[in-house]
C-alpha angles and dihedrals in degrees: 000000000000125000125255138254092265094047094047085058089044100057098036085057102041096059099024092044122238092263093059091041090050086053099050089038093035089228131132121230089264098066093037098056096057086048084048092046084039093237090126127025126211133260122263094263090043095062107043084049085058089047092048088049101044091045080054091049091047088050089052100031091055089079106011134058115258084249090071092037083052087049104043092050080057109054129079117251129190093226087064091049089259103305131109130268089237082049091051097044088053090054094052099268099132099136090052088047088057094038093056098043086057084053097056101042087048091060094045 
């Protein structure tokens, strides 16, 4: 069974940190608070943005602690054409952010 929407947005924020989620959502707390309380949920795009990211955090988190996830979503990386994977997520690049993640925890 998967979460829900609102946990989704729980759990992202409470081990990336709202600043970071806003970034990648480009949402302020605001916003993410009623998504986190469940009072509003969030638009189409928006939640497929929070899936994408969660299923990113849950690739890296399987080995690593959520520090490192946290960590990892945050640096610049060539492969991404030296922007972050939060950066990228935020500019539609799902599928390279996956892609990337794989990579790294492929190569351990």
């Amino acid at each position: 069974m998967g979460l829900s929407i609102a946990e989704i947005a729980a759990v992202l924020q409470a081990h990336l940190g709202q600043a970071l989620l806003g970034v990648i959502v480009g949402k302020n707390a605001r916003t993410l608070a009623r998504w986190t309380h469940a009072t509003v949920r969030p638009p189409h795009a928006s939640e497929q943005l929070l899936r994408d990211t969660f299923q990113v955090f849950e690739i890296l988190s399987f080995v690593h602690l959520p520090e490192v996830a946290r960590a990892w979503l945050m640096g610049m990386h060539p492969e991404l054409d030296d922007v972050s994977p939060a950066e990228a997520l935020s500019n539609g690049r799902s599928r390279e952010v996956m892609a990337l993640a794989r990579s790294y925890m492929a190569a351990g």
